[in-house]
N, C-alpha and C positions, 0 to 999 in steps of 0.2 A: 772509256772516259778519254775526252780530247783534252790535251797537255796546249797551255797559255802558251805563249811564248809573250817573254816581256823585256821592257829595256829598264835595265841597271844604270841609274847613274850612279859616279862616283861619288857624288852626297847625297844622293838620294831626296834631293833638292827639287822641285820644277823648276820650269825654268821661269815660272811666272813669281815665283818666290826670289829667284836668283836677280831680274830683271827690277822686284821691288827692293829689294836691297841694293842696287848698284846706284840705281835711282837717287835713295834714299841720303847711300853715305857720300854721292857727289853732291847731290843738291846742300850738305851740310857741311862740307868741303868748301864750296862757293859761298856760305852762308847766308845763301839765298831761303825765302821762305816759301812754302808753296804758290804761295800766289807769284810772285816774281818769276819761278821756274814756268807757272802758266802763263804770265805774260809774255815769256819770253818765247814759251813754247809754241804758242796758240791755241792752246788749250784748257777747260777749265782749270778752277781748280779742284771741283768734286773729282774730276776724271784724273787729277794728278792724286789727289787722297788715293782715290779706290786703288789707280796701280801699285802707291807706293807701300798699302795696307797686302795687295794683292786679292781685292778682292774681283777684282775684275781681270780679264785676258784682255792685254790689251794691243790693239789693231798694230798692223807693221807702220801704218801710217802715224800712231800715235807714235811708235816707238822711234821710228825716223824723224819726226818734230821734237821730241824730248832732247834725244840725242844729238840733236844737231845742236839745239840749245845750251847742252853740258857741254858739247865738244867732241863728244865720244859718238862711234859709228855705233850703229844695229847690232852687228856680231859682239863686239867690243861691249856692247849693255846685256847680252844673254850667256855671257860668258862668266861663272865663278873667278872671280878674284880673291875669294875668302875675306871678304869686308866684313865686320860684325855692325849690325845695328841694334841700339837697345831703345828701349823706351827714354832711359835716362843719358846715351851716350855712344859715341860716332866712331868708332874703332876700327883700321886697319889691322887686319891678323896677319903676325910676325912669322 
């Protein structure tokens, strides 16, 4: 039998979960609403839903328009900050 070899993340997080959450607690941070983040962005705002739900993988291109919009770089949006997002509420973790 052939033995996986796999990658561990340290939260066991994708990064397309970690990228909806960064997303998420900045654009709530700005208090901007989705549509504003896609105006700003140039992108929809179906396409800002799907990433910030994570239902979609979303292009370096998308992520390089997001981000330039929030202020924050590429790496700086796939990178864990430990943000909480809830349905009811926009939480930095202490």
């Amino acid at each position: 039998m052939r033995k996986t070899n796999t990658v561990s993340l340290k939260n066991n997080l994708p990064t397309r979960n970690i990228l909806a959450t960064n997303i998420t607690y900045l654009r709530h941070l700005k208090k901007w609403s989705q549509e504003e983040l896609a105006h700003k962005s140039g992108r929809s705002v179906s396409v800002i839903s799907d990433i910030e739900n994570a239902n979609i993988g979303a292009t370096v291109d998308a992520i390089d328009d997001i981000g330039y919009a929030l202020g924050w770089s590429t790496s700086e949006l796939t990178k864990d900050h430990g943000f909480v997002v809830t349905k009811k509420r926009v939480d930095s973790k202490q």
